[in-house]
Backbone bond lengths (Angstrom), bond angles and torsions (degrees), N, CA, C in turn:
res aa  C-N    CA-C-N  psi(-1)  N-CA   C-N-CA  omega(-1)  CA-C   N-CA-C  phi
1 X - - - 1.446 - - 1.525 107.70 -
2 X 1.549 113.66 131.33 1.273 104.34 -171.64 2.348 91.10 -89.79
3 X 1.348 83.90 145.71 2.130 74.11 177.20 1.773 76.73 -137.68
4 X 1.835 89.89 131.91 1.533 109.97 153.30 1.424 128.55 -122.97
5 X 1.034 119.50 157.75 1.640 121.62 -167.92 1.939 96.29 -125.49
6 X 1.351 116.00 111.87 1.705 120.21 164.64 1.571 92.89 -102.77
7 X 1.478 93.06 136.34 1.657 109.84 139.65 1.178 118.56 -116.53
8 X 1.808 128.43 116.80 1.292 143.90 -173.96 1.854 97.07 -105.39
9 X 1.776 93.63 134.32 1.557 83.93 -177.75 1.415 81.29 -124.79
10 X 1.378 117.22 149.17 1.570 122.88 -162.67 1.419 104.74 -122.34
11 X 1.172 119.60 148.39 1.599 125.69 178.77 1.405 103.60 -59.15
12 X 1.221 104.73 135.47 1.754 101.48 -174.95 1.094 125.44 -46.98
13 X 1.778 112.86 -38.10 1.469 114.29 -169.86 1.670 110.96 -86.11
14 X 1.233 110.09 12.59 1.244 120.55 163.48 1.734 137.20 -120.97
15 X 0.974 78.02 -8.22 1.929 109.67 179.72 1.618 102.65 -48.64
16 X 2.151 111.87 -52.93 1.570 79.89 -170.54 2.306 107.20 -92.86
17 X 0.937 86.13 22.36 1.638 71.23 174.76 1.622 99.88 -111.10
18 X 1.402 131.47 16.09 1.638 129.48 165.27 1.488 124.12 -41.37
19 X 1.364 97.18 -56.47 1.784 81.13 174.77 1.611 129.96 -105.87
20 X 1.347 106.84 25.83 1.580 113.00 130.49 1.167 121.91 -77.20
21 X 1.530 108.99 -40.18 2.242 95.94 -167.39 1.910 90.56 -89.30
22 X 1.212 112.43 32.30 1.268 107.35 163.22 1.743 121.80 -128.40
23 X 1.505 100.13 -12.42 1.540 109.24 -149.42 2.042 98.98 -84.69
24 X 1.412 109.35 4.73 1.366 116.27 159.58 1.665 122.31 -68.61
25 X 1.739 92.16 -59.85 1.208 113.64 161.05 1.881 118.91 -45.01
26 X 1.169 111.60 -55.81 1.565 98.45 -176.51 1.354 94.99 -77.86
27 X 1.233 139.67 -51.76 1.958 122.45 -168.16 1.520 102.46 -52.82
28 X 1.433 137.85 -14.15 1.563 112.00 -176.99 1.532 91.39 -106.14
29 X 1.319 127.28 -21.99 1.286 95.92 164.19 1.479 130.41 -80.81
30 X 1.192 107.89 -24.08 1.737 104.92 172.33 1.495 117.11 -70.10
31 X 1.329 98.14 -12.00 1.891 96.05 164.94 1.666 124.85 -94.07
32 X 1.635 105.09 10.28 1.742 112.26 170.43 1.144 127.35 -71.53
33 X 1.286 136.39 145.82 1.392 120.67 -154.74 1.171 97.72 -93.44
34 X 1.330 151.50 41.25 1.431 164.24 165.33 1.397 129.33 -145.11
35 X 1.452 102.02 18.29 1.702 120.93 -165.47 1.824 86.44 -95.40
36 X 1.316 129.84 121.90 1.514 146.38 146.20 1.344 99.55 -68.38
37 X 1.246 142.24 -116.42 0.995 126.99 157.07 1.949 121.59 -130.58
38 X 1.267 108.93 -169.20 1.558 121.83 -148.16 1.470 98.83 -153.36
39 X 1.731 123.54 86.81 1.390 109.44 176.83 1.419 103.28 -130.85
40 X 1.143 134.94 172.86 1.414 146.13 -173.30 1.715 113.53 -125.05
41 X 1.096 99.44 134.56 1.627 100.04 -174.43 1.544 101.83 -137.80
42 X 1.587 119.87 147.75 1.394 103.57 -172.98 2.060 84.22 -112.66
43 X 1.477 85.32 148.54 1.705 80.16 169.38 1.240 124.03 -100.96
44 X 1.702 116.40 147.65 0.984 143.09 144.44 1.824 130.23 18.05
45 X 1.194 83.78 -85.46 1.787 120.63 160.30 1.318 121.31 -17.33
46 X 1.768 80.03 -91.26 1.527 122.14 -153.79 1.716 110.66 -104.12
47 X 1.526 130.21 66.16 1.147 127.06 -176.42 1.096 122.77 -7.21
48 X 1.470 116.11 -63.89 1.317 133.23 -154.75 1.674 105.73 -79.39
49 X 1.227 141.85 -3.19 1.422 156.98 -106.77 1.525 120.04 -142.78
50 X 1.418 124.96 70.68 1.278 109.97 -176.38 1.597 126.67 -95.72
51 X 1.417 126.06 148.12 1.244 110.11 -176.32 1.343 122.47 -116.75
52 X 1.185 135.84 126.88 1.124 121.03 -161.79 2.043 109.40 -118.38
53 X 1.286 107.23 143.06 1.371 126.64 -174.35 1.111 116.59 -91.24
54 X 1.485 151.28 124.29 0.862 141.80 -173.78 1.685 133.44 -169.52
55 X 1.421 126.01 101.77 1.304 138.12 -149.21 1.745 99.89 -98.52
56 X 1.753 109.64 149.30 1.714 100.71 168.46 1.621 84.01 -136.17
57 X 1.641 113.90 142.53 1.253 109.51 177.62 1.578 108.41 -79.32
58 X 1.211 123.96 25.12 1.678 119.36 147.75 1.386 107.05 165.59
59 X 1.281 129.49 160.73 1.410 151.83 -170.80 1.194 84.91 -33.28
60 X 1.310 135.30 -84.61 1.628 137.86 -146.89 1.536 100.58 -65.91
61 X 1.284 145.86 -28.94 1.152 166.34 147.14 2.023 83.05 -18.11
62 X 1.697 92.66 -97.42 1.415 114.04 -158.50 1.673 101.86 -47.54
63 X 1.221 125.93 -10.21 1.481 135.56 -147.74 2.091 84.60 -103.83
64 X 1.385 111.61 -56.43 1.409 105.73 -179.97 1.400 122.81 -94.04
65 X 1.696 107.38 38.26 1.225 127.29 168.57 1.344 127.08 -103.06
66 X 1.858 108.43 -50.80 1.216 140.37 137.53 2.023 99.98 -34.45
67 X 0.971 129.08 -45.97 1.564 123.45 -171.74 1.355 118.06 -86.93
68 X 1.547 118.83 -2.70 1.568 116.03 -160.42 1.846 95.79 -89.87
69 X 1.293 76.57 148.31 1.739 80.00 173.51 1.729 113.79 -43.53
70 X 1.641 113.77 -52.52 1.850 113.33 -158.32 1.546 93.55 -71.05
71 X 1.506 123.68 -21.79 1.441 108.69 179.91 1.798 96.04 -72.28
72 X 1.258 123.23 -61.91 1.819 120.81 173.83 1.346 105.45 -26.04
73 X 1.098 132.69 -34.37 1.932 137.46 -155.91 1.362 92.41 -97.47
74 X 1.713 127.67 -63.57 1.055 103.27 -145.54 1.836 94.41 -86.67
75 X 1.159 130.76 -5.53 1.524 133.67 156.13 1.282 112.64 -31.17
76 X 1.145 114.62 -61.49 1.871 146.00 -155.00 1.669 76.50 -67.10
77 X 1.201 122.44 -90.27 1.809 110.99 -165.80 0.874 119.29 -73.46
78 X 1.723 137.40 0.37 1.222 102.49 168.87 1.600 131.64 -79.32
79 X 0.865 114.37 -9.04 1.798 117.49 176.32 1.126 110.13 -51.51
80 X 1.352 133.73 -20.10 1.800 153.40 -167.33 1.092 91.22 -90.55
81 X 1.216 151.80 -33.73 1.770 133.97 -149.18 1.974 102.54 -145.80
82 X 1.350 104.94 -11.57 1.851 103.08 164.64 1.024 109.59 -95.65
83 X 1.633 102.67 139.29 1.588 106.21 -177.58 1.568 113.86 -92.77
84 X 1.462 94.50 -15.30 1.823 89.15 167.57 1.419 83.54 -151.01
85 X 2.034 104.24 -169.42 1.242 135.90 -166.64 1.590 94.95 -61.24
86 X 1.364 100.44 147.80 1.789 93.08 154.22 1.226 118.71 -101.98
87 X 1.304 100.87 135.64 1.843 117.00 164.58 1.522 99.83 -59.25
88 X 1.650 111.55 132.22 1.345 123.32 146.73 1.697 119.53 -128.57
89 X 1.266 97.66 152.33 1.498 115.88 158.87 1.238 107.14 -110.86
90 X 1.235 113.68 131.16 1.934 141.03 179.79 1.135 111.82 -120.26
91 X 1.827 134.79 93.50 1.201 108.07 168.64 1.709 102.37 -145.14
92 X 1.504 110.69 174.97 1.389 105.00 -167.53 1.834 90.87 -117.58
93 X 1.166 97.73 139.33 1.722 113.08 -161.24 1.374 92.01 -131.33
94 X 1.779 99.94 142.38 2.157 94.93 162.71 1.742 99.04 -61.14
95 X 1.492 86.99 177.05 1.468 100.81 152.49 1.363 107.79 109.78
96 X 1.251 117.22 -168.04 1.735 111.18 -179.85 1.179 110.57 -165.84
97 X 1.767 100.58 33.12 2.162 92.51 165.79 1.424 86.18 147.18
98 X 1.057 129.96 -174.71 1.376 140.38 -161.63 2.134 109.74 -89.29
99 X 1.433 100.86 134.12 1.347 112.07 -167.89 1.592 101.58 -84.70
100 X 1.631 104.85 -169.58 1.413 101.41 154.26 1.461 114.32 -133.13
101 X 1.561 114.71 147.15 0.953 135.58 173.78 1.822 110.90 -32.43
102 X 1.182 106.72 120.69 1.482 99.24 174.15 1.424 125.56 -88.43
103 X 1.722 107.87 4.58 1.494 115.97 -159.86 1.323 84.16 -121.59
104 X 0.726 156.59 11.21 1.805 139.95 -154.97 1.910 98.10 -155.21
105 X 1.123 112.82 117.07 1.109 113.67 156.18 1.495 137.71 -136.84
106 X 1.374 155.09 122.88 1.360 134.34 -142.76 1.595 99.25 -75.53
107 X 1.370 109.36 146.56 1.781 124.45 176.38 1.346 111.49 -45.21
């Protein structure tokens, strides 16, 4: 499973409308037939700062994700609304979707 981690930090005056001018972008990727999953989290921290989660069930997966047209589209605008580069983590992990905690269990 390829799993990546973005942090997008957004120009302030655009920060709270992000995951609308994005939520095109995540519905065509969560409908790829190699999409694990694709969620958005805003952080904590860093107001301006969203992070996004995101699994491909294998290289060629993550490879015709990078190739789909809405990833080409939502490329094209984002340079307009990030205020800098995004940090990523890229890495290929066993497994096939999220485990469970072996330390944590509810009462």
């Amino acid at each position: 499973m390829i799993f990546i981690a973005v942090k997008f930090t957004i120009r302030p005056e655009r920060s709270e409308g992000w995951l609308s001018l994005v939520d095109d972008f995540t519905q065509a990727t969560r409908q790829e037939p190699g999409n694990v999953f694709f969620e958005w989290s805003r952080s904590v921290d860093t107001p301006n700062q969203f992070v996004l989660l995101e699994a491909f069930a294998s290289s060629a997966a993550g490879k015709a994700h990078v190739s789909s047209e809405h990833f080409k589209t939502a490329m094209a605008w984002m340079p307009d609304v990030i205020a800098k580069t995004p940090e990523i983590i890229n890495v290929e992990v066993p497994g096939e979707g999220w485990s469970h905690m072996a330390e944590l269990t509810p009462a």
